[in-house]
GUKE-291079 format. One record per residue (C-alpha): x, y, z; residue in one letter. Coordinates in steps of 0.5 Angstrom, whole numbers, plus 500, padded with zeros to 3 digits. Layout:
# residues N
XYZa;...
END
This chain:
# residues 396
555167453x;552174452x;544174450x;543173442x;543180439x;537182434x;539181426x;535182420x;534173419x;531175426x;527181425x;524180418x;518175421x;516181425x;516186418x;512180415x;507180421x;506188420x;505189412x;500183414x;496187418x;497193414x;495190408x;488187413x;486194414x;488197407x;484192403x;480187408x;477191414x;478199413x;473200418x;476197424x;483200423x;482205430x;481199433x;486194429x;492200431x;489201438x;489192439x;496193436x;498198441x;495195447x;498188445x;505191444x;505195451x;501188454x;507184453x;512188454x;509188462x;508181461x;515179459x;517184465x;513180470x;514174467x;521174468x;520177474x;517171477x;523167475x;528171479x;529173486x;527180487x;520180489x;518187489x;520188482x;515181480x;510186484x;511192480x;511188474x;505185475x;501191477x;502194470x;501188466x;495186469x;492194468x;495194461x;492186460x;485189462x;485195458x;488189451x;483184452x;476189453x;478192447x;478185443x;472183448x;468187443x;462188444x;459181442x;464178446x;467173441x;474175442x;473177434x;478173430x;479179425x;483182431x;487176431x;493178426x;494185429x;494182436x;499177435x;504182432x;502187437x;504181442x;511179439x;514185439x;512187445x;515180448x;522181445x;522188447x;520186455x;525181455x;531185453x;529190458x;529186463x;535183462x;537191463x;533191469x;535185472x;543187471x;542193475x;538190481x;542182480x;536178480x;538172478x;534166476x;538160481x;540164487x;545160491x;543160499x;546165502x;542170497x;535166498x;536167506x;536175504x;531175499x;525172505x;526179508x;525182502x;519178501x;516180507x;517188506x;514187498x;508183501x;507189506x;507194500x;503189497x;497189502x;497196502x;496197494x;490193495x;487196501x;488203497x;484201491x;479196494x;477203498x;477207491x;473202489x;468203493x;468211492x;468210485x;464204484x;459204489x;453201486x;458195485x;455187488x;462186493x;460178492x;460179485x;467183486x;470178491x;468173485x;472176480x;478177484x;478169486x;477168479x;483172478x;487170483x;487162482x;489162475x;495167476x;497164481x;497157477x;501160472x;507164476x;508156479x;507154472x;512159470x;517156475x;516150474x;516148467x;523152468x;526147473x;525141469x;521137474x;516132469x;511130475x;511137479x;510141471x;504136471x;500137477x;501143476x;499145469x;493139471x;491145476x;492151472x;488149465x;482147470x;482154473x;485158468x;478155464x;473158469x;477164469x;475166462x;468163461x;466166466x;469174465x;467174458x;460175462x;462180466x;463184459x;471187462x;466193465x;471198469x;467196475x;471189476x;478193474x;480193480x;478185483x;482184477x;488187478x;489186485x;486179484x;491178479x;498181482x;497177489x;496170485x;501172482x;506173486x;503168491x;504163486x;512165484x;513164493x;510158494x;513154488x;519156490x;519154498x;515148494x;521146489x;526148495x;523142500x;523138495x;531139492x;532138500x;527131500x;531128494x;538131495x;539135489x;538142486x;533144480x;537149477x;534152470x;541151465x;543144468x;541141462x;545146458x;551147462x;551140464x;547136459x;542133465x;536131461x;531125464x;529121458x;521122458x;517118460x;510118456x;506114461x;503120465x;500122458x;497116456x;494117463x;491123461x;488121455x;485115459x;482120464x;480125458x;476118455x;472116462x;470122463x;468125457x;464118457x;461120464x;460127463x;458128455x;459135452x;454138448x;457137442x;462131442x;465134436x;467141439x;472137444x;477133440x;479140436x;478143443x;483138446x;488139439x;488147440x;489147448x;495142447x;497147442x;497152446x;499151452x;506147448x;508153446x;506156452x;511152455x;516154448x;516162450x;516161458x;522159457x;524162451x;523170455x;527167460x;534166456x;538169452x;536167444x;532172440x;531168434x;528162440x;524167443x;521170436x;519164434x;516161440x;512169441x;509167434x;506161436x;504162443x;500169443x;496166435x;494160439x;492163445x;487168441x;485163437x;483158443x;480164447x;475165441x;472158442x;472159450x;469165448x;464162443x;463154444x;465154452x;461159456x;455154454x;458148456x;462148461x;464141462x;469143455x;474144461x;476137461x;479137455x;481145457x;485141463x;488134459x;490138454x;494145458x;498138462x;499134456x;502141452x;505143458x;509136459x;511136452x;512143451x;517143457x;522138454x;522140447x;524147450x;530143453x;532140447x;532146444x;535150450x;541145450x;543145441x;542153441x;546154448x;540159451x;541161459x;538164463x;543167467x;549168462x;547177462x;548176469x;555177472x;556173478x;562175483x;568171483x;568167492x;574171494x;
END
């Protein structure tokens, strides 16, 4: 099955989104709109290199995740110290051009992906004679890795002399763990593992919280750029590594390959088992109950917008990694609304009360669990693959 082609049921949503915005400006906030235009612009381009990386975390060809991280991580930083603003509230009066910005930019990183990827065959389930090579090409993408990383630490301290290095060192750790946990959640939520996907997404909403309480403080400043983009490509291309050695050591314990199109090739779908959910939600109670919140009210909308959003986030993981347009349109529209959305409260509620970050945490596993199998549920009815652009040479 050839990938899905763009068409006017397809496109229209996006039409909608930008008469949306043009109508804020016109009629709502005329004064912003150098800054509304600038997030709009940004945001296209952020997501266009996040797409790029995101399906580069996916795939065998580690130089080309390196690369694609790398400039989604410069563009990220330049999207979000222009939504930051200067009262640092992540303004939800940016929220409509930043989520259109983001749909667009999505849809179009993922067909040039797919361009790339055709060029350069990197394939999403390699079979092992490919995984045997693609080990010496991780070793080559590291070294040029640690030497991107020397160079700009070195301009760092040329260009930014007066810098705290703790502090700096505190940025990238911040950085570097949650993009870490994201390029294994990424992985993982596309190999259709329930108790991996868990554990995983458990560790990612605990990091990826900190992350942002405590980088709303730091303003974005040009200072930290460079903490921040190195932290962020080495975590992320650290993550996409070791889960897949990770995944690998368990297909070889338990006898059997995850492969990202299973459910949809073959049907393989395990029933859901609801159990770690409830478990959560236990978890969620004692420990609210032991560590309070400030405001017991803020964590219940809390818990409901995280799950949200980390559903969805599971929802576009796997959507930009097939081949359905209309799939990946939707799911871009739910997940990049609910991300802003929920880096406002972070922003505004969290930063004052950290022990937000156990509903943060529950909810990301819990949306993550469910976002994975409705994902598959959909996959299976559409047909979406995510190899199918590839063309796999026939064994002589």
């Amino acid at each position: 099955m050839a990938e899905t082609k763009f068409s006017f049921m397809s496109l229209w949503p996006i039409g909608v989104l930008l008469a949306l915005v043009l109508g804020q400006v016109i009629f709502f906030t005329p004064w912003l709109w150098q800054t509304v235009l600038l997030v709009l612009v940004l945001s296209y381009g952020q997501n266009i290199a996040f797409a790029l990386s995101s399906r580069a975390k996916m795939r065998n060809n580690v130089m080309y995740h390196m690369c694609a991280v790398l400039v989604s991580t410069f563009v990220a930083f330049m999207t979000f110290r222009t939504i930051l603003g200067p009262g640092g509230d992540f303004s939800l009066r940016l929220i409509l051009a930043y989520t259109t910005g983001t749909i667009v930019g999505s849809l179009t990183g993922s067909y040039i992906s797919m361009w790339i990827e055709r060029l350069t065959g990197a394939v999403a389930d390699a079979d092992p004679v490919q995984k045997l090579s693609d080990k010496q090409k991780q070793k080559i993408a590291i070294r040029y890795l640690l030497g991107v990383v020397g160079v700009s630490w070195a301009l760092q301290f040329l260009i930014f002399p007066k810098e705290n290095l703790l502090s700096l060192l505190g940025v990238m750790a911040l950085v570097f763990l949650p993009d870490m946990a994201y390029s294994m959640r990424n992985w993982v939520q596309n190999r259709n593992r329930d108790s991996l996907t868990l554990v995983v997404t458990l560790y990612n909403g605990v990091v990826d919280f900190f992350r942002w309480a405590f980088l709303v403080s730091f303003d974005m400043r040009w200072g930290i750029f460079v903490p921040y983009s190195t932290g962020g490509t080495a975590g992320s291309v650290a993550g996409s590594v070791f889960a897949s050695w990770l995944t690998g050591y368990i297909d070889h314990w338990t006898g059997t390959r995850t492969s990202a199109d299973s459910h949809v090739k073959k049907g393989e779908i395990k029933k859901f088992d609801p159990r770690p959910i409830w478990t959560l939600l236990g978890v969620l109670v004692v420990t609210t109950l032991i560590f309070p919140p400030k405001n017991l009210l803020t964590a219940i909308p809390f818990l409901v917008a995280t799950t949200g959003m980390h559903v969805s986030f599971a929802l576009v993981s796997r959507a930009r990694n097939r081949n359905n347009a209309l799939f990946h349109l939707v799911a871009a529209m739910c997940s990049n609304g609910m991300w802003f959305f929920v880096l406002h409260l972070v922003a505004t509620m969290a930063k004052n009360d950290f022990r937000l970050f156990i509903p943060y945490a529950i909810g990301t596993a819990i949306g993550g669990l469910i976002g994975v199998r409705i994902a598959m549920f959909i996959e299976r009815n559409v047909g979406a693959l995510a190899d199918s652009h590839i063309k796999v040479p026939k064994p002589a």
